[in-house]
RODRENMAR-467776 format. One record per residue: x, y, z of N, C-alpha, C in turn; residue in one letter. Coordinates in steps of 0.02 Angstrom, whole numbers, plus 50000, padded with zeros to 5 digits. Layout:
% residues N
XYZXYZXYZa;...
END
This chain:
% residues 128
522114729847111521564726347078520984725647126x;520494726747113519884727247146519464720447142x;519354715047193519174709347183518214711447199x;517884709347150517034711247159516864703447208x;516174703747258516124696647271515584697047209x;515324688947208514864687747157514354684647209x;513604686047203513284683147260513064676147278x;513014677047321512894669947357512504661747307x;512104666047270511684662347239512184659447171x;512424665547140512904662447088513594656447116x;513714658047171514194653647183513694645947191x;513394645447220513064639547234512974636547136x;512864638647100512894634147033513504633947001x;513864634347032514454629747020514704623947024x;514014619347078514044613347115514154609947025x;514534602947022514534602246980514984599746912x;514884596346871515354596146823515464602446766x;516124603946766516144609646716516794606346664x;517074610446613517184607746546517724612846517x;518414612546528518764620046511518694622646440x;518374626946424518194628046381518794632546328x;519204635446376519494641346337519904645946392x;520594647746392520834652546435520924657046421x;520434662946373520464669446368520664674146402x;520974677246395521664684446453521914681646484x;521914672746504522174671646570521664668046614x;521034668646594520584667946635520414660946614x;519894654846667519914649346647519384649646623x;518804648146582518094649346551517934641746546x;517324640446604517064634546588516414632246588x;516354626746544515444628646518515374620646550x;514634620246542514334614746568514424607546510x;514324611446455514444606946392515034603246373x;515134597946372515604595046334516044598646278x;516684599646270516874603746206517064597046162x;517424591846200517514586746127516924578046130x;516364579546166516114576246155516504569146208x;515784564646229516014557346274516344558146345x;516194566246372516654567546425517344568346417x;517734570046350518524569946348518464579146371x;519154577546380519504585346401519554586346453x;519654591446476519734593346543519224595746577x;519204592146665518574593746675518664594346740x;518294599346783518284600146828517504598946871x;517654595646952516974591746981517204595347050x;516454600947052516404605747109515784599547150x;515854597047212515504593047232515144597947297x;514454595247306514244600747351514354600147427x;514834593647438515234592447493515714596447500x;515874598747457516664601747455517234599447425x;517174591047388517574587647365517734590847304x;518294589947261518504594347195518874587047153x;518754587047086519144585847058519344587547003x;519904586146967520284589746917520624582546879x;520204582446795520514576046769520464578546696x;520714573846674520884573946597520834568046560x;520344566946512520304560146445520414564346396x;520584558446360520504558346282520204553746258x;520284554246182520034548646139520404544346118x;521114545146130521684541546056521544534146118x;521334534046190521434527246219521844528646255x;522444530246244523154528746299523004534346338x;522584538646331522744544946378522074545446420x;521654541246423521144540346482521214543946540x;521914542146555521784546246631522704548646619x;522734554346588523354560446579523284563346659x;522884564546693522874566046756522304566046786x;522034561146856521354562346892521464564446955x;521474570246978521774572147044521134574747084x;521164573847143520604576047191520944580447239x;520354583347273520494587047322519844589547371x;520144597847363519524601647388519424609147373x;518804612247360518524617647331518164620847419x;518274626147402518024631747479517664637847451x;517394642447451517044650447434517284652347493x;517754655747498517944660947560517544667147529x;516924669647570516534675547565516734680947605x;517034681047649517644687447664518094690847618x;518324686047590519004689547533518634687947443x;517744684847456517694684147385518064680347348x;518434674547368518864670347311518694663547327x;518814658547256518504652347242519514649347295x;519344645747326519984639947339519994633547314x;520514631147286520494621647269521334621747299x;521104615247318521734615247332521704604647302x;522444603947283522374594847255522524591947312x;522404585847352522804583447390522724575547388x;522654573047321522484565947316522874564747228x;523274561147199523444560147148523274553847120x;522904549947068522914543347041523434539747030x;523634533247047524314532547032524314532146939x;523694529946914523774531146836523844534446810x;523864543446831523884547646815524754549246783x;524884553446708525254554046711525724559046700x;525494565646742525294570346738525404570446818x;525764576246833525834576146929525784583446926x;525264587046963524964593846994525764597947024x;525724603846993526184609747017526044609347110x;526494614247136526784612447205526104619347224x;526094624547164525564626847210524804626847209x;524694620947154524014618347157524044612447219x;524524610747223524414605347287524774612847360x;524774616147349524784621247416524114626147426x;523934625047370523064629247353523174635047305x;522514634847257522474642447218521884645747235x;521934650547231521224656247216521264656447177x;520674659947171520384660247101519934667147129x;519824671847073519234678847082518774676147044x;518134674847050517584672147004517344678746983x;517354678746899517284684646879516574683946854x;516394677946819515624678146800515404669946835x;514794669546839514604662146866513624661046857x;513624657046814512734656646810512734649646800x;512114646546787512064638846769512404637146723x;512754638946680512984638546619514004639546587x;513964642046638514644645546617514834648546706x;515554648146670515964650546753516594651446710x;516604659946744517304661846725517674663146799x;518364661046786518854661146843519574663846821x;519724669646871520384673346864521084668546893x;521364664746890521844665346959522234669746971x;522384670247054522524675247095523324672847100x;523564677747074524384678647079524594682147103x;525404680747118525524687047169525674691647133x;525644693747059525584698447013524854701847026x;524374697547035523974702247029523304702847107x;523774700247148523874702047246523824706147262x;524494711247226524844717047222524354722947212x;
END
């Protein structure tokens, strides 16, 4: 598999709140927009420190915080891939992060503009 980089400029608008929009092939697709409205859903916060987070509301009330996990986001421009890795869990959260989101993922950023960001993750299926 042939990983493309995406340039410098597109990575930088990613700073930011994004909104999972949809995992088409596999891939994570996320837009700037709200999909259910009031901030619910899943949402991801690229901070231009480097800070990351990864949380989840709803509306029904009880599920406010299904999971608010923090961490950290990197652009390795050598190998072209997005990194997060979790290393902070809410204790309200109820919802506890896989062993290799808390060991780190890549990600291949396949598209990225003000608007939208598409992201591959990097498996060792597709390493290979």
């Amino acid at each position: 598999m042939s990983i493309s980089k995406p340039n410098l400029i597109a990575i930088e608008s990613i700073h930011g709140v994004w909104y999972l929009s949809g995992r088409p092939d596999g891939s994570w697709l996320l837009k700037r927009d709200e999909c259910l409205g009031m901030g619910w859903g899943q949402r991801f916060e690229f901070q231009a420190n480097g800070e990351f987070i990864d949380a989840y509301s709803d509306y029904c009330g009880n599920d406010d915080r299904i999971h608010h996990w923090s961490g950290i986001w990197k652009w390795n421009d050598e190998r072209g891939l997005l990194f997060v890795q979790i290393n902070g869990v809410q204790e309200e959260s109820y919802a506890q992060p896989s062993e290799d989101y808390l060991g780190g993922r890549e990600f291949q950023v396949i598209e990225a503009s003000d608007e939208k960001v598409v992201l591959m993750p990097i498996t060792k299926e597709t390493r290979e």
